[in-house]
RODRENDO-37460 format. One record per residue (C-alpha): residue in one letter; x, y, z. Coordinates in pm, whole numbers, padded with zeros to 5 digits, always signed. Last residue first. Layout:
<nodes>
aXYZ
...
</nodes>
This chain:
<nodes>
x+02703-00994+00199
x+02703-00847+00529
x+02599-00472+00458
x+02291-00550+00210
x+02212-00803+00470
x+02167-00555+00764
x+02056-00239+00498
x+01723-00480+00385
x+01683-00581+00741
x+01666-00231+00880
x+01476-00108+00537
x+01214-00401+00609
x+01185-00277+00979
x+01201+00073+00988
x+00827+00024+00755
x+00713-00181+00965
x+00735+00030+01269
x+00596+00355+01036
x+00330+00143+00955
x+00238+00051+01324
x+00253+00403+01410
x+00050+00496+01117
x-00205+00219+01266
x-00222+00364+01634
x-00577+00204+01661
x-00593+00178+02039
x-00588-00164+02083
x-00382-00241+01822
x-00103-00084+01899
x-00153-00148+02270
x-00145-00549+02193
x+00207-00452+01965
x+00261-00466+01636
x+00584-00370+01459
x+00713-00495+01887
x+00649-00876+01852
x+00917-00917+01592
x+01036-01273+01465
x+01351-01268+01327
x+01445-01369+00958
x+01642-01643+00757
x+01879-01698+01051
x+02190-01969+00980
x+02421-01688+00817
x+02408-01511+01103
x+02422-01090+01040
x+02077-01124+01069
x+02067-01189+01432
x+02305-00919+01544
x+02101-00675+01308
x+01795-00711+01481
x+01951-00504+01813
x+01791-00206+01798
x+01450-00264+01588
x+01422-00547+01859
x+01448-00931+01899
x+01328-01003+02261
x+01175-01295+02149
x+01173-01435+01822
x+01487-01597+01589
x+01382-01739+01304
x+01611-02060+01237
x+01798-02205+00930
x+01915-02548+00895
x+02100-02645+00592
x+02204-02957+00689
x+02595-02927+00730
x+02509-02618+00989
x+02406-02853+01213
x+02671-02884+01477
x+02729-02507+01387
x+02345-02450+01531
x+02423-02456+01926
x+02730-02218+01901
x+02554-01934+01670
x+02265-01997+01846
x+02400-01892+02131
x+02591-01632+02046
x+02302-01441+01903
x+02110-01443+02224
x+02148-01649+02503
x+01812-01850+02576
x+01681-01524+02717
x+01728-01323+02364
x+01596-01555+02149
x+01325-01765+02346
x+01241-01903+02131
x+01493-02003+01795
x+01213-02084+01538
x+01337-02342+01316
x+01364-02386+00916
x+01512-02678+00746
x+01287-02972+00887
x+01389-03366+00766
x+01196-03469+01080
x+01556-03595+01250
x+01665-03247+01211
x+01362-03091+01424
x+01459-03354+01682
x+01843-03296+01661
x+01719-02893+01686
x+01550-02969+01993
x+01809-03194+02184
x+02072-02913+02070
x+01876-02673+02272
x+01617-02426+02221
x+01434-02509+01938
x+01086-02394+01787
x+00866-02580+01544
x+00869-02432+01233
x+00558-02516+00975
x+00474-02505+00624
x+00161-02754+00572
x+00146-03047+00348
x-00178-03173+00508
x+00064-03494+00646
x+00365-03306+00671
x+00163-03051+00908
x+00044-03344+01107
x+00367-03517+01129
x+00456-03195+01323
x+00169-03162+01573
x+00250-03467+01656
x+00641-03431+01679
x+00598-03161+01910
x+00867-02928+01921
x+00830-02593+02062
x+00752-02177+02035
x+00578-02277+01760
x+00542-02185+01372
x+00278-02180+01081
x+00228-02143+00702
x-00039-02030+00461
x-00303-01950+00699
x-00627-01998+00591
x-00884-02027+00834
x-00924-02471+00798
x-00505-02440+00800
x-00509-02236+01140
x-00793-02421+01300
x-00616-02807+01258
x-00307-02674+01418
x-00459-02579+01618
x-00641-02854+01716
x-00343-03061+01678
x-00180-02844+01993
x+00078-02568+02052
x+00071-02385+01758
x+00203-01990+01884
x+00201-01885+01558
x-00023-01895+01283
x+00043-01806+00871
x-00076-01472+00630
x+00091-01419+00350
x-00062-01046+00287
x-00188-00980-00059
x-00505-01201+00037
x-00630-00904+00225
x-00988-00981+00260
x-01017-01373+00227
x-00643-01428+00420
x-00722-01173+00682
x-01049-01269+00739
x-00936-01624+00793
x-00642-01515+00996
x-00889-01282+01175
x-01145-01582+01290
x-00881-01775+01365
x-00712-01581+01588
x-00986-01415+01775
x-01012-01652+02088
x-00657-01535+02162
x-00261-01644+02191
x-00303-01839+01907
x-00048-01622+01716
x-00125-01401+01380
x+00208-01398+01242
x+00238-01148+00926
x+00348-01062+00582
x+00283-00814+00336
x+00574-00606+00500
x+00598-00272+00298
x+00484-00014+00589
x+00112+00008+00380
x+00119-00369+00390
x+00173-00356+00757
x-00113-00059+00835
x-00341-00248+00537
x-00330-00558+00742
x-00401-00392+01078
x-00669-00169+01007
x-00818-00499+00814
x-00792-00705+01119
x-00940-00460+01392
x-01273-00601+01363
x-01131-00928+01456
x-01089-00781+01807
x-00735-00906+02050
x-00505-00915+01830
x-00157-01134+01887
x+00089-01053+01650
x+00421-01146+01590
x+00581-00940+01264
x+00796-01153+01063
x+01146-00977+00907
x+01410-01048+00670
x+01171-00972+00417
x+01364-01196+00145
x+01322-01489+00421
x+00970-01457+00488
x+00926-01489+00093
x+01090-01824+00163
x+00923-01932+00477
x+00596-01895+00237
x+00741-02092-00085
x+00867-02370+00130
x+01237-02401+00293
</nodes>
């Protein structure tokens, strides 16, 4: 894995965030690095997402920030021009892939199936997202659709319908380096400013995935 997915892999834990108002980003980032998770997803899921990854990354440059939800080359293209250190999808597109080799970019395409993850494989990638998580069959399923690969050193981070209450049957896997969490900060979170709540989320977080693989090495 590269530096980024790396320190995402000590955490345990990436918080999935789409934010609405780019005056909201510094609330945000000092809410997660106040909760001990100096990390964070910033998805292209709105017209803001570039503007608060790059004011994210000139502002709070403490916090690794990286882009989710890259679905095209122009994304692609936006996230690295704003900053963002590494980057995932919710698919596999071998475009959008070469282009992140070629600018030397972190990035996880996502897998659901063994097609997927021989595609990701046959790129040389070690790090996946698993999307959906929870509706593609949960920790079971990867379990049985990764051992194929396990020989290559392929790791996955699980997102989608991961929770604070059931995080610890992904981490107990071997093959996940983290899960993706879209509920540390949520739309509403944001929306209405509830920043101690979304410190207090973080904050669960890291110890839950601290205890998890304290407990299962």
């Amino acid at each position: 894995m590269n530096a980024p997915f790396d320190h995402a892999a000590k955490l345990g834990i990436v918080p999935v965030i789409a934010i609405e108002r780019a005056s909201d980003v510094i609330a945000l980032a000092d809410a997660l690095l106040e909760g001990g998770l100096p990390l964070a997803e910033i998805t292209f899921r709105t017209v803001a997402a570039a503007e608060v990854i790059a004011i994210m990354a000139e502002k709070r440059p403490e916090l690794l920030v990286g882009a989710g939800t890259i679905l095209t080359p122009e994304a692609l293209a936006a996230a690295i021009g704003a900053g963002a250190r590494f980057g995932l999808a919710p698919g596999f597109d071998a475009e959008i892939v070469a282009a992140a080799k070629t600018r030397n970019f972190p990035f996880a395409p996502g897998i659901m199936t063994p097609s997927d993850l021989t595609a990701v494989s046959r790129k040389g990638l070690k790090l996946a997202k698993f999307f959906p998580a929870k509706a593609a069959g949960g920790p079971a399923m990867l379990e049985a659709i990764s051992a194929p690969f396990a020989h290559l050193g392929t790791r996955f981070v699980p997102t989608g319908g991961v929770s604070i209450d059931n995080m610890h049957e992904w981490l107990k896997l071997g093959a996940v380096a983290a899960v993706g969490g879209t509920w540390i900060a949520t739309k509403a979170d944001i929306g209405e400013g509830r920043w101690t709540d979304i410190t207090a989320k973080a904050r669960a977080a890291v110890a839950r995935a601290r205890d998890v693989r304290e407990a299962n090495r």
